[in-house]
LUMZA-767686 format. One record per residue (C-alpha): residue number from 1; residue in one letter; x, y, z. Coordinates in nm, 4 decimals, padded with zeros to 6 digits. Layout:
N
+-----+-----+----------+----------+----------+
!   n ! res !       xx !       yy !       zz !
+-----+-----+----------+----------+----------+
! NUM !   A !        X !        Y !        Z !
...
+-----+-----+----------+----------+----------+
end
This chain:
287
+-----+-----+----------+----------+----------+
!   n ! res !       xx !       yy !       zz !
+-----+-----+----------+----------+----------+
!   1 !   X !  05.1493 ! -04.4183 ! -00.2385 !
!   2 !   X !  05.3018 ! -04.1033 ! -00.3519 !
!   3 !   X !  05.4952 ! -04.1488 ! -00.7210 !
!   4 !   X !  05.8398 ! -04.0505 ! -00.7608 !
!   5 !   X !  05.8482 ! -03.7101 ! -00.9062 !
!   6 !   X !  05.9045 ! -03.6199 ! -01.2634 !
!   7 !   X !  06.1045 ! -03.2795 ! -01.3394 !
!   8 !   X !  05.9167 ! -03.0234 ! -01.1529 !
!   9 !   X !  05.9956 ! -02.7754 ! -01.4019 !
!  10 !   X !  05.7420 ! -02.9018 ! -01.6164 !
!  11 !   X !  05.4134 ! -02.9545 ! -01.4583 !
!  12 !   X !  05.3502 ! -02.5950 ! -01.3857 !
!  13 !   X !  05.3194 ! -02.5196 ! -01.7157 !
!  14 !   X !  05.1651 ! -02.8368 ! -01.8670 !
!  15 !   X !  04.8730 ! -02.7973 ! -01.6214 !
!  16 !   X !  04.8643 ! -02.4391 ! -01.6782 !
!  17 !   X !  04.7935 ! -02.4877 ! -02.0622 !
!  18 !   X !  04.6054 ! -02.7769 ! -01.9816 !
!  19 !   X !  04.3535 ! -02.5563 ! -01.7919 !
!  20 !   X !  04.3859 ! -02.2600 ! -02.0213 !
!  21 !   X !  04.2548 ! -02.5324 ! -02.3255 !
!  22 !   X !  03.9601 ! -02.7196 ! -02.0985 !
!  23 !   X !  03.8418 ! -02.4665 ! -01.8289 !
!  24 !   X !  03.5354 ! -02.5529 ! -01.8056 !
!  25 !   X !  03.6129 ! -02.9363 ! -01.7169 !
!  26 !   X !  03.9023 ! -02.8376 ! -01.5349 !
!  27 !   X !  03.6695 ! -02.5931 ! -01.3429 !
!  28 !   X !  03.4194 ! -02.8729 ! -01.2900 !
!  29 !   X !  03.6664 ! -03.1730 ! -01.2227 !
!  30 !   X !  03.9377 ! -03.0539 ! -01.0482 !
!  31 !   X !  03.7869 ! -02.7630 ! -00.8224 !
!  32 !   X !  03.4224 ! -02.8960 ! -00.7676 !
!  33 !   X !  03.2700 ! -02.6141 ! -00.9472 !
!  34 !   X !  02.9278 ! -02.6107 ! -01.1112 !
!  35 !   X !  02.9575 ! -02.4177 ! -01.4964 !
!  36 !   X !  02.6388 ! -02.4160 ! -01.6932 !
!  37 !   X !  02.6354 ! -02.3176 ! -02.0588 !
!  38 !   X !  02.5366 ! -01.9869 ! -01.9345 !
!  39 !   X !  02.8337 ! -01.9175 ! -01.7786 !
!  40 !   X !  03.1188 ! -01.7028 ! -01.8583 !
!  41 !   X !  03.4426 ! -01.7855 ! -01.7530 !
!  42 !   X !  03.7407 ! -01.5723 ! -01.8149 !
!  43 !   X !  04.1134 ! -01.5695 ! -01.7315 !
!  44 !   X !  04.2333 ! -01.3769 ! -01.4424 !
!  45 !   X !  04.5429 ! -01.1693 ! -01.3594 !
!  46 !   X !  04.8467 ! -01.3943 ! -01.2012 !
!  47 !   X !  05.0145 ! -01.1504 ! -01.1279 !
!  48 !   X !  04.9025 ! -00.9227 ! -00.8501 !
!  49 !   X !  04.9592 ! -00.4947 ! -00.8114 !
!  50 !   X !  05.1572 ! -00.3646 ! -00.5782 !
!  51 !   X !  05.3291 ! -00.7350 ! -00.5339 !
!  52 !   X !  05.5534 ! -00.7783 ! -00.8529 !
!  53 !   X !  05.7185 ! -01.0939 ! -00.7285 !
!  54 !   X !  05.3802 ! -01.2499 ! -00.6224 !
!  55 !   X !  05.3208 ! -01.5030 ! -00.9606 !
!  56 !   X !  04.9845 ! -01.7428 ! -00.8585 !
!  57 !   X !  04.9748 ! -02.0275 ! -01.1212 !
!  58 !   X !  04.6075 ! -02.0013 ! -01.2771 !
!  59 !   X !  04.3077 ! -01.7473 ! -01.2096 !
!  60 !   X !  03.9702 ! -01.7872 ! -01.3463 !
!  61 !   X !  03.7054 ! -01.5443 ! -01.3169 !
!  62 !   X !  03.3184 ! -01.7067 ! -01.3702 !
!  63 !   X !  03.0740 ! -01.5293 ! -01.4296 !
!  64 !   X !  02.7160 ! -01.6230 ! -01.3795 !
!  65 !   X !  02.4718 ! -01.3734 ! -01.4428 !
!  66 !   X !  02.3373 ! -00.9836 ! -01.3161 !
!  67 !   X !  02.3233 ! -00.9602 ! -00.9670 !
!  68 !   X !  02.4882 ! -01.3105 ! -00.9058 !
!  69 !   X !  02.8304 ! -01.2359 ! -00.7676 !
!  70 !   X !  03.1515 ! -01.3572 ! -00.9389 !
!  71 !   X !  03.3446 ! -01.7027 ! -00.8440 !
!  72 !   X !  03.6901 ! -01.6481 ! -00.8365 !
!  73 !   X !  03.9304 ! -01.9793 ! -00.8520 !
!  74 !   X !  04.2395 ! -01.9310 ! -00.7942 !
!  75 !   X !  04.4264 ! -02.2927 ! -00.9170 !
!  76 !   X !  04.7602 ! -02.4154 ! -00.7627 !
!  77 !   X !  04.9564 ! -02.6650 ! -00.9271 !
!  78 !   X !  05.2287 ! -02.7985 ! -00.6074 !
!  79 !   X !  05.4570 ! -03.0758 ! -00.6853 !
!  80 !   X !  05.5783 ! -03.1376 ! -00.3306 !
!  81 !   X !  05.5173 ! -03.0177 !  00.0571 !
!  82 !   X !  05.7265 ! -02.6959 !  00.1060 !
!  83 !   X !  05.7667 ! -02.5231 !  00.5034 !
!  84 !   X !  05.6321 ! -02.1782 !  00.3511 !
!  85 !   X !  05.3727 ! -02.3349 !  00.0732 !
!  86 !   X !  05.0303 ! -02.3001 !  00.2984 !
!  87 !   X !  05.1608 ! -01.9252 !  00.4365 !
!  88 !   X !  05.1721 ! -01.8842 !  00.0321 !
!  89 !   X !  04.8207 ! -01.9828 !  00.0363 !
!  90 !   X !  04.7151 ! -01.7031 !  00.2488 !
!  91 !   X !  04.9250 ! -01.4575 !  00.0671 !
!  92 !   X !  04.7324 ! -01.5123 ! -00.2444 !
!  93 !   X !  04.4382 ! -01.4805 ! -00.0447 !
!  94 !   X !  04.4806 ! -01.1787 !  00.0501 !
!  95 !   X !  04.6391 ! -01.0289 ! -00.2978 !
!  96 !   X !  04.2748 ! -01.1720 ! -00.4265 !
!  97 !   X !  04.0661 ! -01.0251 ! -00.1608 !
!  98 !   X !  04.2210 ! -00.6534 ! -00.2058 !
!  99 !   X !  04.1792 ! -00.6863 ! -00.6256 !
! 100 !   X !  03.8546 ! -00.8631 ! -00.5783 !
! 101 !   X !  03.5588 ! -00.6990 ! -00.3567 !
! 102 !   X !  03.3748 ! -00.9021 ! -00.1118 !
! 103 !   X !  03.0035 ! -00.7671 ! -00.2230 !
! 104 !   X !  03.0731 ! -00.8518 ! -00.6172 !
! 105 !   X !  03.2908 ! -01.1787 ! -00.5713 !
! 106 !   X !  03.3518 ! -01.5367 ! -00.3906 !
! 107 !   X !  03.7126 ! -01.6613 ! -00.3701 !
! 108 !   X !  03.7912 ! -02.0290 ! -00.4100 !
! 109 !   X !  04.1278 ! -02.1810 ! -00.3891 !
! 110 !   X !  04.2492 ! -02.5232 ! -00.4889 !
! 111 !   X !  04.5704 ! -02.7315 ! -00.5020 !
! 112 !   X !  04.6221 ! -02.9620 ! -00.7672 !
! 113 !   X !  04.9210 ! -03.2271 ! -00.6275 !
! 114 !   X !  04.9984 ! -03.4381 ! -00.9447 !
! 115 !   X !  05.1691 ! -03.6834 ! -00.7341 !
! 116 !   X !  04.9850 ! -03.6866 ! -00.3715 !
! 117 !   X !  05.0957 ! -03.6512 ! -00.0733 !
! 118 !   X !  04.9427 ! -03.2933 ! -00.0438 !
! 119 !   X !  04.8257 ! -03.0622 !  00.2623 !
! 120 !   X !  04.4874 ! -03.1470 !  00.3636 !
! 121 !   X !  04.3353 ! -02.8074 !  00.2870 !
! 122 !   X !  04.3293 ! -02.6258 !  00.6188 !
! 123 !   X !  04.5563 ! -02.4313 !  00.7620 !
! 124 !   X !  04.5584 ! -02.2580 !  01.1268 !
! 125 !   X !  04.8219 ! -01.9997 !  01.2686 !
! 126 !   X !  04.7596 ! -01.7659 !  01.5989 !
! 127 !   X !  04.4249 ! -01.6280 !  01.5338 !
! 128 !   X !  04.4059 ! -01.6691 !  01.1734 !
! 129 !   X !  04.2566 ! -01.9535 !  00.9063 !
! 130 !   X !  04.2597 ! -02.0499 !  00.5948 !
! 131 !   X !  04.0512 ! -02.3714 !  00.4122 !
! 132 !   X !  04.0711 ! -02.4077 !  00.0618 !
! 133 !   X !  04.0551 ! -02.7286 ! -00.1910 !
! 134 !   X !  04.3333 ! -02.9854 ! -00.1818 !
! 135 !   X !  04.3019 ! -03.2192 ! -00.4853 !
! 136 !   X !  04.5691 ! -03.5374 ! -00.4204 !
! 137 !   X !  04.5453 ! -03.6276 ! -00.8184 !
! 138 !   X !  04.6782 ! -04.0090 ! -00.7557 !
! 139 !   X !  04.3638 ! -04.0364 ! -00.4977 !
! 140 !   X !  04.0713 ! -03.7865 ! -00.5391 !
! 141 !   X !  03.9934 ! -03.7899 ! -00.9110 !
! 142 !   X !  03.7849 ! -04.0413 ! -01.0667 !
! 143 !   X !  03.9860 ! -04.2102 ! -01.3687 !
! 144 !   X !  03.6761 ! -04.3029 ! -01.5473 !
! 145 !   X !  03.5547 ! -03.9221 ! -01.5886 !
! 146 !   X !  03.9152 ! -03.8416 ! -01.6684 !
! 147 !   X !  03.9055 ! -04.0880 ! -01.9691 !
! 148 !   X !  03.5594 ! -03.9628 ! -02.0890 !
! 149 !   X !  03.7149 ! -03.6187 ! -02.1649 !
! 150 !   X !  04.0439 ! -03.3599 ! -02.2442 !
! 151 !   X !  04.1934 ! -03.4081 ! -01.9140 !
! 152 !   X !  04.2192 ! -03.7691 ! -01.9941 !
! 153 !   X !  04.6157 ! -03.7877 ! -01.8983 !
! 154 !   X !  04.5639 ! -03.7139 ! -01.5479 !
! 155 !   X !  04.4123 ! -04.0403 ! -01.5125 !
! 156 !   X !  04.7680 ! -04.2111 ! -01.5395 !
! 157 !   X !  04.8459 ! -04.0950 ! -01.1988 !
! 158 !   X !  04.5558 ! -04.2873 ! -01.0336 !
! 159 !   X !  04.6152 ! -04.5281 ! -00.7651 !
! 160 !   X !  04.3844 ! -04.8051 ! -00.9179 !
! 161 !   X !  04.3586 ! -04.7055 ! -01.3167 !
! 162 !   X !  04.1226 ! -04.9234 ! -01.5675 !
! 163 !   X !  04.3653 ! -05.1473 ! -01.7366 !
! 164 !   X !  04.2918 ! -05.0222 ! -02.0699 !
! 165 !   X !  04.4438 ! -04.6664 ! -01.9227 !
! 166 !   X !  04.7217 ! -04.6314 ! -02.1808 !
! 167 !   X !  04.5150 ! -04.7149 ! -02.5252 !
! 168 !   X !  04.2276 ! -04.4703 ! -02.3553 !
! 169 !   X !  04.4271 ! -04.1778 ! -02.3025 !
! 170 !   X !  04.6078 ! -04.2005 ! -02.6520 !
! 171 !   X !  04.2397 ! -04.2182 ! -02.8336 !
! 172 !   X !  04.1982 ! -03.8848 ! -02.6681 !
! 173 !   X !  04.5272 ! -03.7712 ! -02.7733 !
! 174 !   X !  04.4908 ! -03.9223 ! -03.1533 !
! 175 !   X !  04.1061 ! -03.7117 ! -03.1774 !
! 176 !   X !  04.2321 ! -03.3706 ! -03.0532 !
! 177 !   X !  04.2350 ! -03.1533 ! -03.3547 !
! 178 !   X !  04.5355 ! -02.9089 ! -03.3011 !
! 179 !   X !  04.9339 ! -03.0350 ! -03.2411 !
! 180 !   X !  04.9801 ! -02.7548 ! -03.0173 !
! 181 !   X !  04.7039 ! -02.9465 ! -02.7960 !
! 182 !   X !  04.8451 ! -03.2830 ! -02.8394 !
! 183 !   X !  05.2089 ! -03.2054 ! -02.7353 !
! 184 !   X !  05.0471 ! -03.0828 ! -02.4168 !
! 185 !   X !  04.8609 ! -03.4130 ! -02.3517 !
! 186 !   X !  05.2349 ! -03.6159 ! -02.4782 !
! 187 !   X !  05.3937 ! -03.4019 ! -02.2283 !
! 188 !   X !  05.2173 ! -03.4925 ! -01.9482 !
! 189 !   X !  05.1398 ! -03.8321 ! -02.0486 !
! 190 !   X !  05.5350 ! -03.9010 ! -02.0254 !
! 191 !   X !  05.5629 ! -03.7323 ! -01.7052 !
! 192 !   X !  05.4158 ! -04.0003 ! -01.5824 !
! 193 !   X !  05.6903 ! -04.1827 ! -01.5713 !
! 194 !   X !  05.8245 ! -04.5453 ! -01.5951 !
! 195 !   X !  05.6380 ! -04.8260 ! -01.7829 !
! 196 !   X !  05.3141 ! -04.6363 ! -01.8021 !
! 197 !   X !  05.5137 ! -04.3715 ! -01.9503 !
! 198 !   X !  05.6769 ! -04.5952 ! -02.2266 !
! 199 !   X !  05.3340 ! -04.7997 ! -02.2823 !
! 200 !   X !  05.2592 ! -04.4203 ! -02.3788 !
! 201 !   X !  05.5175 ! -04.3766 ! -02.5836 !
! 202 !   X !  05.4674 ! -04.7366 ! -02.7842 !
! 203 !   X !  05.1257 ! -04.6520 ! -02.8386 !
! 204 !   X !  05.1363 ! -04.3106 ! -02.9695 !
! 205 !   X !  05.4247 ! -04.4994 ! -03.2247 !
! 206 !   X !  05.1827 ! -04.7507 ! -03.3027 !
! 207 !   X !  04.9216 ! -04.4882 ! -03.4414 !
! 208 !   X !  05.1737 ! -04.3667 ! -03.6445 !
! 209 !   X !  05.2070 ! -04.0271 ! -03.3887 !
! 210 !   X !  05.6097 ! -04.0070 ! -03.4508 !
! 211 !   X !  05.5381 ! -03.6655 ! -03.5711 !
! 212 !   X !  05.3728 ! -03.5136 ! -03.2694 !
! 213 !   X !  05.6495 ! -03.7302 ! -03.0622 !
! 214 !   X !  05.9456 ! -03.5771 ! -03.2481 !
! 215 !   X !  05.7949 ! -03.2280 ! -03.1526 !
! 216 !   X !  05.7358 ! -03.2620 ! -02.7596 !
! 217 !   X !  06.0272 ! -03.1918 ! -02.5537 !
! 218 !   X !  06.0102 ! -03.5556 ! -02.3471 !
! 219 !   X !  05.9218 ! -03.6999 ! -02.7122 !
! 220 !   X !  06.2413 ! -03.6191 ! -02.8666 !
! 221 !   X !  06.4238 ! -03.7074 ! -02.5334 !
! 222 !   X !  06.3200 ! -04.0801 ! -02.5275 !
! 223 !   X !  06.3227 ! -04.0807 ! -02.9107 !
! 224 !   X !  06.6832 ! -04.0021 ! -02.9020 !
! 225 !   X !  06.7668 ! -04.2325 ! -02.6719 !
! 226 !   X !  06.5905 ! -04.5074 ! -02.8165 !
! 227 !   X !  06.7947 ! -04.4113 ! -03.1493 !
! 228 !   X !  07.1171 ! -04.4532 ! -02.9749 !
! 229 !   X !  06.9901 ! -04.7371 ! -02.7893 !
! 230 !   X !  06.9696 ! -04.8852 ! -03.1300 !
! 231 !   X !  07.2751 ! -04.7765 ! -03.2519 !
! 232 !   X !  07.4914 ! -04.9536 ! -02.9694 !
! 233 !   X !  07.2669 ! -05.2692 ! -03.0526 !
! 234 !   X !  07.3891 ! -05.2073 ! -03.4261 !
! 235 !   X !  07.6852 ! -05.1993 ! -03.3224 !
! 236 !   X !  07.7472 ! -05.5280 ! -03.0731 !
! 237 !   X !  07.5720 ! -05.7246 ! -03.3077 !
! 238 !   X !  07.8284 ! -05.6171 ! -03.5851 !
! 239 !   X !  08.0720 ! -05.7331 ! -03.3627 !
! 240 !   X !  07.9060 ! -06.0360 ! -03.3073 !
! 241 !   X !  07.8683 ! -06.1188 ! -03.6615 !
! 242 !   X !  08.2634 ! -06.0419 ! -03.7026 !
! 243 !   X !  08.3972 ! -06.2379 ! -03.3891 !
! 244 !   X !  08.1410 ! -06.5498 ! -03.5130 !
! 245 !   X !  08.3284 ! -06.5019 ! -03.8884 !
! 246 !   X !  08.6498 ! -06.5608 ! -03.7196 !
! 247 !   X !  08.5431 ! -06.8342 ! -03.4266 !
! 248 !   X !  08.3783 ! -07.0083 ! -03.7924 !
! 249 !   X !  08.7395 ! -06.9620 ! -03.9549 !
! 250 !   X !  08.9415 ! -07.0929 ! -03.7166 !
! 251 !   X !  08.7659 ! -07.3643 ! -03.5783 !
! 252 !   X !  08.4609 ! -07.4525 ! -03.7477 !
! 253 !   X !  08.1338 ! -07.4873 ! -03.6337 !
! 254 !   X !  08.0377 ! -07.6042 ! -03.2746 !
! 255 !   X !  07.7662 ! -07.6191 ! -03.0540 !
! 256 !   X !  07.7897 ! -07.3167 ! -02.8773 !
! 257 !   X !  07.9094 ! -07.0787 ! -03.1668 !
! 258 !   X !  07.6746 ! -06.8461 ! -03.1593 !
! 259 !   X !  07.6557 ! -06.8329 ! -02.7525 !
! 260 !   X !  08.0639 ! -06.7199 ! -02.7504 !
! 261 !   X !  08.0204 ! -06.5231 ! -02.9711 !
! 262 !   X !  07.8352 ! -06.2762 ! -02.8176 !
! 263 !   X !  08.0351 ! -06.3498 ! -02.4958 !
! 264 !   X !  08.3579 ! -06.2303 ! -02.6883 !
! 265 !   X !  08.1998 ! -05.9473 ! -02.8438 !
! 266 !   X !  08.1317 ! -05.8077 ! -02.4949 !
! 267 !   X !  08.4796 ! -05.7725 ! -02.4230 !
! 268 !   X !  08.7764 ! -05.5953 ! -02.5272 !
! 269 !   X !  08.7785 ! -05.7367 ! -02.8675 !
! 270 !   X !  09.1208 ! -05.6563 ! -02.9974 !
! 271 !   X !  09.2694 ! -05.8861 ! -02.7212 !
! 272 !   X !  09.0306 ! -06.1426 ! -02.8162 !
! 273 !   X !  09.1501 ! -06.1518 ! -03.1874 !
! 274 !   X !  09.4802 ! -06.1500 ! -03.1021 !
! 275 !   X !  09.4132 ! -06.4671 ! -02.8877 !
! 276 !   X !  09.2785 ! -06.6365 ! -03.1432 !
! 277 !   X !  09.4880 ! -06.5848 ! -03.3822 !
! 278 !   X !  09.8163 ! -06.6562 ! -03.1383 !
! 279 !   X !  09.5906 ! -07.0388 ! -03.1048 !
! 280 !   X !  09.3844 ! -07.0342 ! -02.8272 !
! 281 !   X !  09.1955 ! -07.3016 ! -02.7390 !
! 282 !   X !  08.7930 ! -07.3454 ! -02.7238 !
! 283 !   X !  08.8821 ! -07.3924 ! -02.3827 !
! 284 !   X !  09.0658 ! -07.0972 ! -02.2866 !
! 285 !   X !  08.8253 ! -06.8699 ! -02.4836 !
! 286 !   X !  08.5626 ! -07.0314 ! -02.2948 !
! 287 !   X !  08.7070 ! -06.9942 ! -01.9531 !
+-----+-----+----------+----------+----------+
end
């Protein structure tokens, strides 16, 4: 099952800080790679010489010792299929094979797909091929080593998640020392979307986490909402309250009251009133 997306405009950069924070267990969890304590890994240039307009989304350069050459992982983050996305591929390929020597370096490529429903990894034209990593997030990652670490939020997206998902992925929000870390992990946990999204949401306001909410982009969307939400509830039962006054004052108190009431309120009040007070019956309010 592929989800329905969330704003594409926002994943790039999510996962892009997400991986720039944890590159070592996005290294070893989302492209497969082995990184020792021994091992250096650096970021790499996005954007490649000669080819100003050619942006790739995340490069890491590992390291691993003298004479051991250099892993090169070049990370994709693709929302949807696209006609042109897997001839993309090979263009970054080949920006990365002119700025990185085949003697002193290895070239891996992987595409993250947040929502499935990705390319299977190969790619064949004329003469030419291409393989590189396709990750389907919803289907390929392992929820339970999500959970146990930073990239905890991913695991929302899983086909079959542990039904203590939500309260696991907030404890790893709630423990992670710096805000500009947590909006990251609030971001993404509310681009998942729908009730998992506001299960989120409730839980993050149930650890008292308003503050970190009020500061993330979605945060303050659904906060604001929720505020006005509450204000139009303010405000029908205020007309409630006034149109049961009046149904009290002119004919006392009945069975269903409280039930009109809130039927009347729901329409256009003013020619309510004025029914009432020109002596309508029960009856023809009710009707």
């Amino acid at each position: 099952m592929v989800r329905s997306a969330a704003p594409a405009r926002d994943f790039d950069g999510l996962f892009k800080k997400l991986l720039e924070a944890h590159p070592r267990e996005a290294l070893q969890q989302l492209c497969g790679a082995r990184v020792d304590g021994g091992t250096v890994v650096v970021d790499g240039p996005t954007e490649q010489p000669r080819q100003r307009s050619l942006q790739l989304d995340k490069v890491f350069v590992v390291r691993r010792g003298e004479g051991v050459p250099a892993d090169i992982y070049h990370v994709e983050v693709q929302v949807k299929r696209t006609e042109d996305f897997q001839e993309r591929m090979v263009s970054y390929w080949a920006s990365l094979a002119l700025r990185y020597r085949r003697a002193e370096h290895r070239i891996h490529q992987v595409v993250l797909w947040p929502l499935g429903g990705g390319y299977p990894g190969r790619f064949r034209r004329d003469r030419a091929q291409l393989d590189y990593r396709s990750v389907n997030v919803p289907d390929d990652l392992e929820p339970g080593v999500l959970l146990a670490g930073p990239l905890a939020p991913l695991a929302l997206w899983s086909q079959k998640p542990p039904v203590d998902v939500v309260e696991r992925v907030v404890d790893r929000i709630a423990a992670i020392p710096t805000l500009e870390e947590q909006l990251v992990l609030v971001e993404l946990g509310m681009l998942a979307g729908g009730s998992l999204a506001a299960q989120v949401l409730e839980a993050l306001r149930r650890r008292g986490m308003n503050n970190v909410l009020e500061q993330s982009e979605v945060g303050r969307e659904i906060l604001a909402k929720g505020r006005e939400q509450g204000r139009q509830e303010g405000r029908q039962k205020e007309r409630v309250d006034i149109m049961r006054s009046l149904l009290r004052a002119k004919y006392g108190e009945f069975d269903d009251l409280d039930e009109l009431a809130w039927r009347l309120a729901g329409r256009d009040s003013d020619s309510v009133i004025a029914r009432i007070v020109a002596g309508a019956t029960l009856e023809e309010l009710r009707a």
